[in-house]
C-alpha positions as CSV (number, residue, x, y, z in Angstrom):
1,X,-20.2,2.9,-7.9
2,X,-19.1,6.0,-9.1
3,X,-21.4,8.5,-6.5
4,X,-19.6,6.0,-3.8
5,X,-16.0,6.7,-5.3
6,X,-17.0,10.3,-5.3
7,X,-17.8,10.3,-1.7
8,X,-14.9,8.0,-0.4
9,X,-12.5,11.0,-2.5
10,X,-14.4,13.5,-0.7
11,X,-14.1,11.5,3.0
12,X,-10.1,11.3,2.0
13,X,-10.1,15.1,1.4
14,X,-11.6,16.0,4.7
15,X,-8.5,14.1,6.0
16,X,-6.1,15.3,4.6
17,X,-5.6,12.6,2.3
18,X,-5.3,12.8,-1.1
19,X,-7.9,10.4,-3.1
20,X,-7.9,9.3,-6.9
21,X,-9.6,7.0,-8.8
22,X,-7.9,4.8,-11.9
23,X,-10.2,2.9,-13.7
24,X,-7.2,0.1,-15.0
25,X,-3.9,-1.0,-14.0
26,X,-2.5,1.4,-16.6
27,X,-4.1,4.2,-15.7
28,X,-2.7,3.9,-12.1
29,X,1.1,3.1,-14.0
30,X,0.6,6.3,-15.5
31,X,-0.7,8.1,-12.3
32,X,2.0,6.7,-10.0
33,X,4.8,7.8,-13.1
34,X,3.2,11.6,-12.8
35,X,3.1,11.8,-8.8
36,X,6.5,10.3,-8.8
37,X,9.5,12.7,-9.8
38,X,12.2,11.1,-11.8
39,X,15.2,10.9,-9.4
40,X,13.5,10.1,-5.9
41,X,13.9,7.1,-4.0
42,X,11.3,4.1,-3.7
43,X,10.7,1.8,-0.4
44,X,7.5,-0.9,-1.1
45,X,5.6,-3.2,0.8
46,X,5.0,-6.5,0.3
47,X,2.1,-6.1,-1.7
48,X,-0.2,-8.5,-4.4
49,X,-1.5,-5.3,-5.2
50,X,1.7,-3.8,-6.2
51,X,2.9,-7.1,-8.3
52,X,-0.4,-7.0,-10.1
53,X,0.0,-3.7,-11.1
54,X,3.5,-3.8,-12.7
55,X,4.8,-0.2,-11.5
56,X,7.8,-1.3,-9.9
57,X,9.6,-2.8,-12.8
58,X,8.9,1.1,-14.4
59,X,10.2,2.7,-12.0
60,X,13.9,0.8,-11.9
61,X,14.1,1.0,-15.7
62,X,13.3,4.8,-15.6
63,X,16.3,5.1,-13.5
64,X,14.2,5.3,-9.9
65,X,16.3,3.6,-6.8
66,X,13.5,1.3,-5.6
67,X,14.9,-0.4,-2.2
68,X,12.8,-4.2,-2.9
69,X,13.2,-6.5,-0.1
70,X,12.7,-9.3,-2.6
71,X,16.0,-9.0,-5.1
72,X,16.9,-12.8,-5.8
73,X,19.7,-14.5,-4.1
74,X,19.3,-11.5,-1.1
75,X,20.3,-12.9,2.5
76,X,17.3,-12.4,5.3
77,X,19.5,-9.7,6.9
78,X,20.1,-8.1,3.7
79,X,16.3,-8.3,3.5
80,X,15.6,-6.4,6.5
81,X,17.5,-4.1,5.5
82,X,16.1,-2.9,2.5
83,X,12.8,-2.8,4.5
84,X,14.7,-0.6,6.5
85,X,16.1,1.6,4.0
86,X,12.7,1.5,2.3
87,X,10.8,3.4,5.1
88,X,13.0,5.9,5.1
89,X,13.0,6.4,1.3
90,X,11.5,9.8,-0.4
91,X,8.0,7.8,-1.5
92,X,7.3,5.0,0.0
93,X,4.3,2.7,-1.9
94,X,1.8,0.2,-0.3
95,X,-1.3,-1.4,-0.7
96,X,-4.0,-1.2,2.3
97,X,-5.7,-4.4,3.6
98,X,-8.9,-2.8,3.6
99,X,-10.4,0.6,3.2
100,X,-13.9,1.4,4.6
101,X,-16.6,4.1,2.8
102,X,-15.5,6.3,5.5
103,X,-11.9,6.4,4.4
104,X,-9.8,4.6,7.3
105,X,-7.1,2.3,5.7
106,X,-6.2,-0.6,7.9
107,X,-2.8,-1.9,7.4
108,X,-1.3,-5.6,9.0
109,X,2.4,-6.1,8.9
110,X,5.0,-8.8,10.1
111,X,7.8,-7.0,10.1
112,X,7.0,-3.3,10.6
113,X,8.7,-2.0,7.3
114,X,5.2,-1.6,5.9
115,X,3.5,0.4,9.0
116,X,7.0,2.3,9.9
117,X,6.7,3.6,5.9
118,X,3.3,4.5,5.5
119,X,2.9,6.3,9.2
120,X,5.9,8.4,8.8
121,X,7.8,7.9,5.5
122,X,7.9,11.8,3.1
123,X,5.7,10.7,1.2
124,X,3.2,7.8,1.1
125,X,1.1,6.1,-1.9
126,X,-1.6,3.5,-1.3
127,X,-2.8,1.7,-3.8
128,X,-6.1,-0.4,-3.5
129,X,-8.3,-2.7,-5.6
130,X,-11.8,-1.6,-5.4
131,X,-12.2,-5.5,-3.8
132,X,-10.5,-3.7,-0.7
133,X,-13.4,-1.5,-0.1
134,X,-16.3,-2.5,3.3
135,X,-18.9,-0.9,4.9
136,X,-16.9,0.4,7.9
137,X,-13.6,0.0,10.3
138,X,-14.7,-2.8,12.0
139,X,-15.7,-4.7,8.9
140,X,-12.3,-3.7,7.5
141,X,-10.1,-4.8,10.2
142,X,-12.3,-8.2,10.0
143,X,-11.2,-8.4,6.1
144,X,-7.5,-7.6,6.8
145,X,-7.3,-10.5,9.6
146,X,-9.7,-12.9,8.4
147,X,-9.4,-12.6,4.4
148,X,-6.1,-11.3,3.5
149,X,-4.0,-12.8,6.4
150,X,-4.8,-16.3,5.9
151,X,-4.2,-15.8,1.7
152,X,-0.8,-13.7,3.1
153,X,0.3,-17.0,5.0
154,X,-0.3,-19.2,1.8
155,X,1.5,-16.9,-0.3
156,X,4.4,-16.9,1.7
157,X,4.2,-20.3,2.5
158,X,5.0,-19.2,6.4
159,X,3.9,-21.6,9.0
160,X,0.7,-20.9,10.4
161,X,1.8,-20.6,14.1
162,X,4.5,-18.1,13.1
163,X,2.7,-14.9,13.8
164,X,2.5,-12.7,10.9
165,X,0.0,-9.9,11.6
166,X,2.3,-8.4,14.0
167,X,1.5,-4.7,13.6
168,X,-1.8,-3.1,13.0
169,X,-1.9,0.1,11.7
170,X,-5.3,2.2,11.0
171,X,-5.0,5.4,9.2
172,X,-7.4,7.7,9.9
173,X,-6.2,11.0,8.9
174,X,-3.6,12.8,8.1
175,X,-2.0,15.9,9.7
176,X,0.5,17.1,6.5
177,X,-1.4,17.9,3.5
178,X,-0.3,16.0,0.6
179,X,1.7,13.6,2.1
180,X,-0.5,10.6,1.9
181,X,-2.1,9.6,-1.5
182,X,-4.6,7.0,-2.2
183,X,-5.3,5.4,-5.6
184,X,-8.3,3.8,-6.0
185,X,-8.3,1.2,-8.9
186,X,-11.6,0.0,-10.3
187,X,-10.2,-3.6,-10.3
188,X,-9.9,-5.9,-8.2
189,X,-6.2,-6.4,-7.0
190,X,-4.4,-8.1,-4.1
191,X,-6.2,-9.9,-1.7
C-alpha cells in the first residue's frame, strides 16, 4: 500500500496538487491544524468524512470562523446561506467521493456549495479515507453514484426521487500551485 500511496502523491504532484498521507484520524487533526493558520475562515461540505474525523469542533474552539450549514435550530435559508458564505471562505474543506490511482477526485453535490468551494474557493483541503481510493475515473464516478449516493440519501433521510447528485465535479488538475491539498488517511472514512 505504501509504493501505491507513494505514487498517487507523486500523480497529485504532477498536477499541481498537493498530496499527503496520515496514517489516523489524529494525524490528519494535526495536519489540517498546521496547514490551517489561526485566524482564517472555514466553509465545509457535507461530509461523513469530515464528522469522522473530528477537525471541525478544533477549529471553532481555537477561535477559527467555520461557516457550518448544519448549526441547530438554523432555517433552510439560513442554511443556504452559510453554504454560500462557505465557498467563499479563505479554506474551504471537503471530502471526495472517490479518488482514482491516477489522482482525479470526483465530487457529487446537491446543492453546489460543495463543487462551487472546492473548484474555486483560496484554498481547498480534501480529505479522503483510503476506502475512497479505485482503479480509475470511470470506476470512481461509478463509486460516487452508485456507492456513496444511495448511503448519502439514507443519511439524510431525502426522498429517493428528489434528485440529490445534482452537480458532478472531476478534478483533474490544478492550475495554482498550492491551492488544492489532498490528505490521504490510511482509514477508512465516509462512505
Amino acid at each position: 500500500m505504501e509504493k501505491e500511496i507513494n505514487i498517487l502523491i507523486k500523480a497529485w504532484q504532477k498536477r499541481n496538487i498537493a498530496g499527503f498521507y496520515c496514517s489516523s484520524k489524529e494525524e490528519t487533526v494535526q495536519k489540517l491544524l498546521e496547514i490551517i493558520p489561526q485566524g482564517a475562515t472555514i466553509g465545509i461540505s457535507g461530509s461523513v468524512t469530515l464528522d469522522q474525523v473530528g477537525v471541525v469542533k478544533q477549529l471553532e474552539e481555537r477561535g477559527n470562523k467555520v461557516f457550518s450549514q448544519y448549526k441547530a435550530g438554523i432555517s433552510r435559508e439560513e442554511s443556504l446561506e452559510l453554504r454560500r458564505q462557505g465557498a467563499q471562505a479563505d479554506y474551504y474543506l471537503a471530502s471526495a467521493n472517490a479518488v482514482s490511482r491516477n489522482g482525479e477526485l470526483v465530487f457529487l453535490s446537491a446543492f453546489g456549495n460543495r463543487t462551487a468551494g472546492v473548484a474555486n474557493a483560496k484554498n481547498v483541503i480534501i480529505v479522503c479515507g483510503k476506502n475512497k481510493l479505485t482503479p480509475n475515473l470511470e470506476e470512481a464516478l461509478k463509486r460516487a453514484k452508485e456507492y456513496a449516493t444511495p448511503l448519502n440519501y439514507k443519511r439524510l433521510n431525502w426522498n429517493q426521487s428528489r434528485p440529490m447528485c445534482c452537480q458532478v465535479l472531476i478534478i483533474e488538475a490544478e492550475v495554482a500551485p498550492d491551492r488544492l491539498k489532498v490528505i490521504l488517511v490510511g482509514e477508512e472514512l465516509g462512505f
